[in-house]
Structures are given as C-alpha cells and as structure tokens.
N, C-alpha and C positions, 0 to 999 in steps of 0.2 A: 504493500500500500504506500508507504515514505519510506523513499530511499534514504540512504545512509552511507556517505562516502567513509564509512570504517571507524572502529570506538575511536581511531588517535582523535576523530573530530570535536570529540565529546573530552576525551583526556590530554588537550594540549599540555607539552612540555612535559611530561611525566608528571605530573604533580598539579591540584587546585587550589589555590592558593587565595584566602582573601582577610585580608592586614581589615579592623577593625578597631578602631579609635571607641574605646567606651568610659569610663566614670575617671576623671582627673582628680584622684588625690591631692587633699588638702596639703603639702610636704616636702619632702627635697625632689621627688618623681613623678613623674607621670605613668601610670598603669596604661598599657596599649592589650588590648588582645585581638589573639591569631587565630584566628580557625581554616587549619591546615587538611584536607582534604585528600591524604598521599593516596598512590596508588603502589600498588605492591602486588607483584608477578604471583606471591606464593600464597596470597591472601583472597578470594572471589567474597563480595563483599553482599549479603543475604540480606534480606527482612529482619531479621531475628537483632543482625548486627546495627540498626540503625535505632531499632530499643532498648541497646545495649549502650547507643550512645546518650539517651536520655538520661538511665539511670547513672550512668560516669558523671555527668555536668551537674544533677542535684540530687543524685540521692548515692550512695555506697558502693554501687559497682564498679567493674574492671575496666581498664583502660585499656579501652578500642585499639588494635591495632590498626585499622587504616582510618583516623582522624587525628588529628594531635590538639588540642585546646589550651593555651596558653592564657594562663590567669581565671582560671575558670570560677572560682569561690567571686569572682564579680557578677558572674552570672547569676539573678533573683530567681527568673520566669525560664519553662521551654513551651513554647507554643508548637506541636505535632499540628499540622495539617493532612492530608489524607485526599490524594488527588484520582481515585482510580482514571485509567484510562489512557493518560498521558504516558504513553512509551518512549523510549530515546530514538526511534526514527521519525515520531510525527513532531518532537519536537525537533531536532534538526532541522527538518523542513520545514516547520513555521516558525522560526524564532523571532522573525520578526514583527507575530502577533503577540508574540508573549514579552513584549520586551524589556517588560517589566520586572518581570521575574529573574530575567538575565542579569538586570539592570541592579537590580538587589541583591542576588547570591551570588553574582556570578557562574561559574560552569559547574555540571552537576555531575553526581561520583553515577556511574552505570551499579544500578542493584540487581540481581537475579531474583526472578520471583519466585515465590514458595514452591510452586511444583511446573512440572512440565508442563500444565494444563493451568494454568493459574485460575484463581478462584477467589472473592471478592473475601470468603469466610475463613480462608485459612491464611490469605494476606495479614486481612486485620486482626486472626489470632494471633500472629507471631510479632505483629507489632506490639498489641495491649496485651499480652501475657510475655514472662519470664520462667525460663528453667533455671531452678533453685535447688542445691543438695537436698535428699529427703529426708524425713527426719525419720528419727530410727524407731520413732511405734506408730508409724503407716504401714502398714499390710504390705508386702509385695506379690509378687505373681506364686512365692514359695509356701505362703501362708493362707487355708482355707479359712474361709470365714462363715461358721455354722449359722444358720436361719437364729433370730431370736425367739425363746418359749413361747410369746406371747403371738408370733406369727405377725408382728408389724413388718418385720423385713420385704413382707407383700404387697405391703402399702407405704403410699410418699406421705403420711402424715404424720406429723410429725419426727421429720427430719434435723432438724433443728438447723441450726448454722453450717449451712455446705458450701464450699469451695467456688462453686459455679453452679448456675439454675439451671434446672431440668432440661430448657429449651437449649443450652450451652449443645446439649449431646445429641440435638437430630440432626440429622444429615443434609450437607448445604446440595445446592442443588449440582453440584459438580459430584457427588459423593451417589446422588439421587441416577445421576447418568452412567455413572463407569459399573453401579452395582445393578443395574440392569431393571431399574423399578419404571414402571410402565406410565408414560404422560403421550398425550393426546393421539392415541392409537384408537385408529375407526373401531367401532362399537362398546368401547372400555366407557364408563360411569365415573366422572368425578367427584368428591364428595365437595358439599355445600357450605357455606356461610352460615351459621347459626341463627335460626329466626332471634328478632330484637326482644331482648328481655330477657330471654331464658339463658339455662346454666347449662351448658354442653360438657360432656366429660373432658375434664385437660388432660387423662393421662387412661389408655385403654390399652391394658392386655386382661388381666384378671382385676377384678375388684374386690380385692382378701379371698374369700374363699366361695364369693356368688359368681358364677357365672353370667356374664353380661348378654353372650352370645352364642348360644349350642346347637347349630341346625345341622343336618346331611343334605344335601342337593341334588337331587338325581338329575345324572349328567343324559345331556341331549343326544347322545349317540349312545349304542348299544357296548355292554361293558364286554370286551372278549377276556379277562383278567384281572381279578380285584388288586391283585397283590397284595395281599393282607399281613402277608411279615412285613413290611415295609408302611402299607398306608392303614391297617389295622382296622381295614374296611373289611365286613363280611356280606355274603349276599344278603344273608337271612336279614341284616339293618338296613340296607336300603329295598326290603321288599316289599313294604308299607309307605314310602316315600313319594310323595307328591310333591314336593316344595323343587319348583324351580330355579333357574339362573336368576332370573328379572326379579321375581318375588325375593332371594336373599339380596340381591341388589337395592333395594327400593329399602328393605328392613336397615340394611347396615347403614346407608345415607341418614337414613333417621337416627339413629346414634354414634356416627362417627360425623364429625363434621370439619369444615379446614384447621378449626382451631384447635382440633383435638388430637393428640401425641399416639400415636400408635407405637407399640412398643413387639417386639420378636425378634425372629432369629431368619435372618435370610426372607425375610416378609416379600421381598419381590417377588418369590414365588408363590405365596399366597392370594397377592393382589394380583399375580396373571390369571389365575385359576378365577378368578371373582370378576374378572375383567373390572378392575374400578382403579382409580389415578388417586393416589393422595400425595401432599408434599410433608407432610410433617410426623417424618421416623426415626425411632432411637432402635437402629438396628443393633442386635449384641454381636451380631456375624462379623460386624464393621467395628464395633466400641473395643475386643477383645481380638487384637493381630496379632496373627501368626509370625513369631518372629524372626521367620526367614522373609518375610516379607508381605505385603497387603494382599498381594492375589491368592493366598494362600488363605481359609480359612476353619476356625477351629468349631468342631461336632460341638454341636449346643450338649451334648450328654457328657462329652468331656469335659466341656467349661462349669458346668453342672458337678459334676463328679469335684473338681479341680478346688472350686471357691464356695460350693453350697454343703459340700460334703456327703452328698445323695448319689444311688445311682438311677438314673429313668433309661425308658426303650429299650428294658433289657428283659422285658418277659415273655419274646416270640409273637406275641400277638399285634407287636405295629405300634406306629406312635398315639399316646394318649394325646388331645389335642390342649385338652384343661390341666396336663401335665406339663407340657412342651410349653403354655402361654405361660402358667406361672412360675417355671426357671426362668424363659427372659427377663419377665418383669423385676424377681429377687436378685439374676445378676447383674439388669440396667440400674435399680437401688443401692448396688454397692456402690459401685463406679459413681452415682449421683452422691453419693455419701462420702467417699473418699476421695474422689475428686480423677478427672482424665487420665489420671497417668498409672491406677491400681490395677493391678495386675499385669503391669509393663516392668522394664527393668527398674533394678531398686535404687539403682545410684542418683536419679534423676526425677525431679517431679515440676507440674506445672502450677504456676500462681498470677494473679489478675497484679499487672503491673502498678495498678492503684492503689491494692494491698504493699506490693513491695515497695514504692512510696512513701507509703503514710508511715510505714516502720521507721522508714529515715526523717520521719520531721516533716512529709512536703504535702500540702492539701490540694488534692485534684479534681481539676473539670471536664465532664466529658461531655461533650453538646454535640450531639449526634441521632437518629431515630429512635421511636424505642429499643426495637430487636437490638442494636448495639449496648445500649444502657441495661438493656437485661441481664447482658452476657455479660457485662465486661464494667461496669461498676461494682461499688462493693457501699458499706455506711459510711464508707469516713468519707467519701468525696459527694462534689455537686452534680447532680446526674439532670441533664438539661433537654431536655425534647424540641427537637426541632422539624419541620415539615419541606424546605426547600432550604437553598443555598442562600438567600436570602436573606433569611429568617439566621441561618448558621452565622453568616457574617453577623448580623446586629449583634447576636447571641454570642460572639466570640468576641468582639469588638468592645462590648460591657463588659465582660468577664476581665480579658485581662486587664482592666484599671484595679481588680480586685488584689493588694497589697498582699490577702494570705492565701492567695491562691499561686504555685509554683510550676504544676505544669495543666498544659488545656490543650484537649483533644479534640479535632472537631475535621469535618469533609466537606467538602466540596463536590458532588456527585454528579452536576449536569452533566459534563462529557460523558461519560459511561451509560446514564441513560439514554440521551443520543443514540449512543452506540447500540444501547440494548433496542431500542424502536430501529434503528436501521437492519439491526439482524433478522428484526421480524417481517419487512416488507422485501417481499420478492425484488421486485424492479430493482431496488438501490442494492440487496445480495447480491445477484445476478452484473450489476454495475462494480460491483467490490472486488468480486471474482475476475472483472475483465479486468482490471485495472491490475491488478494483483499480477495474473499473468503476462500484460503489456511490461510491464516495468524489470521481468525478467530478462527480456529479452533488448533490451537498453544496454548500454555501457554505462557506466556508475555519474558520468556526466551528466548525460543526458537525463538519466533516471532520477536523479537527484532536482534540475530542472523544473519536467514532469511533476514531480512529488511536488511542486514548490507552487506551482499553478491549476492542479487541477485538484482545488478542497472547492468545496462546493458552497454558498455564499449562508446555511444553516450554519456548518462547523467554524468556521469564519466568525459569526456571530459567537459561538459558543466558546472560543479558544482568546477571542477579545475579551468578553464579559469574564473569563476565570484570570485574567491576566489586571482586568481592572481588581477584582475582589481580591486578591492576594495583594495587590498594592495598599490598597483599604484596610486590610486587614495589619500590615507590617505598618506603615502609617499610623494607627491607634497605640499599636506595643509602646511600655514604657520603656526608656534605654535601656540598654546590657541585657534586653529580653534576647533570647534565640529564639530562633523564627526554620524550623524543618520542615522542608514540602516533600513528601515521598510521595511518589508517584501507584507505586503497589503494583500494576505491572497494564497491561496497553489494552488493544480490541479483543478482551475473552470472549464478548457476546457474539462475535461473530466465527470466532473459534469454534466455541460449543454448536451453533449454529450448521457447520459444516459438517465437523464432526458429529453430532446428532441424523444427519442428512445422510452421511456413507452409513454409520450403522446401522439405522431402522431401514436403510435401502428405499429410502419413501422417494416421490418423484423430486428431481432435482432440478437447479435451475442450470446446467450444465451437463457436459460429459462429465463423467465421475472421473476419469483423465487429467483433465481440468481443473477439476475441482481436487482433487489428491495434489495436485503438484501447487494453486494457490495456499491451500492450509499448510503445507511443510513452513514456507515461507511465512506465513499469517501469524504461525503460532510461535516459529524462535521472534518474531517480531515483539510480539506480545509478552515476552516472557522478560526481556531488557527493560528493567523500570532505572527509575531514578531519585536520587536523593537532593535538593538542592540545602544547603544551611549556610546561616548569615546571622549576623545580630548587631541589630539596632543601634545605631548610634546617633 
C-alpha cells in the first residue's frame, strides 16, 4: 500500500537523537535532558519494550536498552498515546500531513508488533500490563488446585479481588478467527442484544449445579453411527426426540445473548454443530497452552485431571455434556482467580501496569472506552470513558493539568476505524488489493512516489485531523511532561479481511493469486509500528 524506501529512512544516522531543554535550576547549572533513541543491531525493539520505558522514567523498572534518558527524576508526567493504524510505511509516505508530529518528536524508533497477525487486544495488553517475578504462593502449572467443599469454585460469586475481570479472558477477535469459531457463514444464527431492562446471564456454562440448558437434537439426516464411546449418544435417547435445529436455535438466543460470556472447551465446535455466531468466549482450549506451542492443544480431561484433581470421560460410555460444561467453567475460575498467567510457567507472571505504578508512588489515568477501562484499570487510578477522539482529547487535555496525576493513557482511534469500514466495503478492498499489487511491480522510486499521491482525499482528512490533535494534545502538557505516540502496529482490518476471505474460501474480490501475493506484502507492512517520544519544553 506505502512504499518504503528501506528502515535507514526511518533510522537516519544510526541513532535518534532529540536534545531537550527542560526545568532551569535555580544554581550554579543548568539541567538539559536527552532523550536518546539508539538503535542496536542485537536488540529488535517490541511493544512490551516501550512499557518498559514508562515504568524506567517514573516508576522502578529496568533501564531500556534501546532509549537512554538523561536527567530523568525531572521528568513529573508520561502521557502514552495509542495510535493504532499508523504503520512506518504510510507514514513515510505522508509525513508531510503529519508534520507535526515530526515536528515535535522528531524521527520514530520502528516497533515490531505483538504477533504476526497483529491485533488491537494483544497490542494494548502488552503495553498496559507488565511481567513481574511470581511470587512464590501463586499456584503454578505443578500445583492442583482441588474444587472448594462448599462447590463455589463453580461459581464467579464471590471472587473477591482478582487480578483482571472476567471479560480480560475472552477471546479478541483475532483469537475468534485462527480458532476456527464460526461469524457470518450463510445459515448460522447470531445471538442478540438483550431486550432493555432485563438481566441477561454474564457468564454461561453451568450455573453451580442447575443446568441452564439440557436438550438432544435430532439431527436432519439419517444417523448411519452414533458413536457412543466418543459422543455418548445412544439410539435408544434420541428415539423419543423431536426437538429440532431451528427450535434449539431460537431457545439458546433467548438465553444466551451478545452480552453474555460463554464459557468451554474448544466451543467452536459446539457453535458449528448449532450453526449460531457468538463473539464473547472464554475458551479453556485457548486460556490453558500447550507448551510446545499454541497450535497444540490440551484434553479438557487432562487439564481436569491436572488442576481440578478429578478424572471425567473415562467410563466408556462418551462424554457427559453437564460434566464437560462444568470443568471449563471451574478451570476458567481458577485462571479468573489467579490471574492469566496460572498454570503457565512459574518464573513469570502478569500485572495491570496501573497496579505496578501505584506500588511506586505514581497515580494513573486511563481515558479510553469502556472494554479498555474494564480490562486494564485497577482502584487506585482514574478510569475515564470516553466515546470518540474528540471527546479523548478534551479528556486528556484536562487531565494532564492534574499535578497528582503521573502517567495518562489515552487513543486516538479514527485511523483504524477508517480502516476497519474500508475492509468492509468491497469496491475500496478490491481498490486496496490493486494498488497493493501495482506498487510491487514499481522500483522503490517510483513506488514511493505512487504511495505519496495516491491517499484518497477521506484519509487525507483523517491523517491531518490526528496530526492537528497530537499537536493539541503536546501543547496542553505541562513542561518536562513526556509525550509517547506508539503506533501498535498498521492496516490489521484489512489483513484479517483477506485472510478471512482465502480461509472460508467465500467469493473474492480477486484471483486468490492476487490476493495471496497482496497480503504477504499487506501484512509484514502492518506488522512495522512505531514509537515516537519527546518532552515538552
């Protein structure tokens, strides 16, 4: 899409370098500080590393290797900004809508984004959380943890003070695509918005020891094989059975609704069998990885076995289904209770960057939608709701005048939505893919060029308007505030978009030729984010 005459573009001179004049001591000196941006061949510089420079500048952590910050204890404020969208080749190509930004940080360090497929929820996990030694009476993967006598272990009530909200653990929608859970496939049922007023269930596998949901189906084609060691179906139970597809369809929409957390084990294949779409799943197939790696995953009877201390599906007769629903739900409990990282290795555990903060002394703001404030706040800081970028800016712009407030979190989104509404209309895909294609077959001149003239007079619009709001926004900061725009990483929505398009094999706007050979390109693009930092003077 935006060429890139090569990273040296982005790392002139080995090194980024910007000399900042901040608070003139009363004395025999002047205090200057530096914030030095090295680059280093043996160092690839991550998401993770750009929250590791937050906590170096005010709160107790290690000292970054690729930043150096000279005089840092002058530094009060960190303002994080949160740009998705902005990759290192569309800004190359337009820097001279952004010029602002340039104009203020100077040139930005290239970040690699969180995974190959980057994803907006595991961007901003690795920003707002930190990995922290564990402490040594957290459970690890070696230690079973038996059901409580009382059987609350079956229930999320009363939990008490957990680590992260329940919602922290379902599956973002990049999570929803690679495990195979089924969205807008012809004759599949989505479930609904909950009529106004009423109380939907938040959280559905078992509810304690009632069964919410117990039906047999008798399937539309003639059965040539129950398989009953395996699905623990017998003829003689579906010989009475009248309950159709459409009819458990229609029942389960009535009590599961969008807002409501479905909880199991490999549930994609549940929800195929049901033909119905939902997005909000705390799968344990996906919470509990295999530790040779993610494609690999562990027998719900062994994870059962492993941390509940029981054995299930071991008596010939097939799986019980009100057995099978209530292990997920007591080992999605633990993990809600112990926090993401139990039952993973023990040296290593995760914590809300806002908690590790407040440990140090520093009072934080996070002014961003709810879903972010749910996940990724805690009590000690200001958790701020905001509705558009707008709204963020006022919101962020007040905030930092706030003297006990040290660091503020906050996004900027319009690009990315853009992008997300462009993935969805045919015409401008089909425009994306050509253009994606044309630019390969350019020499890096011309390409670059190209890239430089053909944004289309929307994005235009929307790459000025973020270039005005981050001036606005650095403008308000009090001096010796730091000012970081991470980028998080470029066009995912049109990533997923393609890739969604080769996998379900649905009609394309292209040869699939075409289209494989734009996404190679589309997606290392996407994956090159950036970091800019500067501070106020």
């Amino acid at each position: 899409m935006y060429a890139v005459a090569g990273e040296e573009a982005i790392m002139q001179g080995g090194s980024l370098c910007a000399n900042v004049e901040v608070a003139e001591l009363k004395g025999a000196f002047d205090m200057v500080e530096e914030v030095v941006l090295k680059i280093a061949e043996s160092h690839i510089v991550v998401m993770q590393d750009v929250q590791g420079l937050v906590t170096w500048v005010i709160g107790d952590g290690m000292l970054p290797s690729w930043v150096f910050v000279k005089n840092k204890p002058l530094i009060p404020k960190v303002v994080l900004l949160y740009v998705p969208g902005l990759d290192a080749a569309l800004y190359m190509s337009q820097t001279r809508l952004l010029s602002s930004l340039k104009e203020l940080c100077g040139n930005p360090k290239p970040v690699l984004a969180s995974s190959c497929i980057p994803d907006d929820r595991h961007t901003i996990d690795a920003l707002l959380t930190c990995r922290v030694k564990r402490k040594l009476d957290v459970k690890t993967s070696n230690q079973s943890s038996k059901p409580d006598r009382d059987g609350k272990l079956s229930s999320l009530d009363d939990l008490g003070d957990i680590p992260f909200p329940v919602t922290y653990y379902t599956l973002s929608e990049k999570d929803l695509e690679d495990n195979g859970y089924p969205f807008n496939l012809p004759g599949f049922v989505p479930t609904v918005s909950a009529p106004s007023g009423s109380l939907p269930h938040k959280v559905l596998a078992l509810d304690c020891e009632m069964v919410v949901l117990d039906r047999l189906v008798k399937p539309a084609n003639p059965i040539i094989d129950y398989n009953t060691r395996f699905s623990g179906i017998t003829a003689e139970m579906l010989a009475d059975v009248s309950t159709s597809l459409h009819e458990i369809q229609e029942e389960f929409v009535g009590l599961v609704y969008t807002e409501t957390i479905l909880v199991g084990h490999s549930l994609e294949n549940d929800l195929m069998a049901l033909q119905i779409s939902h997005g909000l799943i705390i799968d344990t197939a996906v919470l509990y990885k295999y530790n040779r790696g993610s494609r690999c995953k562990i027998a719900l009877r062994v994870l059962t076995k492993r941390f509940l201390g029981r054995e299930i599906q071991n008596t010939g007769s097939g799986h019980d289904s009100v057995e099978d629903a209530r292990a997920a739900l007591e080992l999605a409990i633990l993990k809600i209770r112990h926090g993401p990282d139990f039952g993973s290795q023990p040296s290593l555990s995760r914590r809300k960057l806002t908690s590790i903060l407040h440990e140090s002394g520093k009072k934080c703001s996070l002014i961003d939608d709810m879903s972010i404030l749910d996940r990724y706040s805690d009590t000690s800081c200001n958790s701020i709701a905001v509705f558009s970028d707008d709204d963020a800016l006022s919101r962020s712009m007040k905030e930092v005048k706030n003297d006990k407030v040290a660091f503020i979190w906050t996004q900027f989104s319009g690009l990315i939505s853009y992008f997300r509404r462009r993935a969805e209309d045919p015409e401008k895909l089909k425009s994306c893919v050509a253009e994606a294609i044309a630019l390969k077959t350019c020499d890096t001149k011309t390409a670059s060029k190209k890239a430089k003239s053909q944004i289309c007079p929307e994005l235009k619009e929307i790459l000025c308007e973020l270039d005005k709001k981050i001036k606005q926004l650095y403008g308000a900061l009090p001096d010796n505030s730091m000012l970081i725009v991470c980028t998080g990483h470029g066009d995912t929505p049109l990533v997923r978009r393609l890739r969604k398009m080769l996998h379900h094999e649905e009609e394309t706007i292209d040869s699939r030729e075409n289209i494989v050979q734009a996404l190679g390109d589309l997606q290392a693009q996407a994956e090159v984010a950036l970091c800019f930092c500067c501070v106020k003077h």
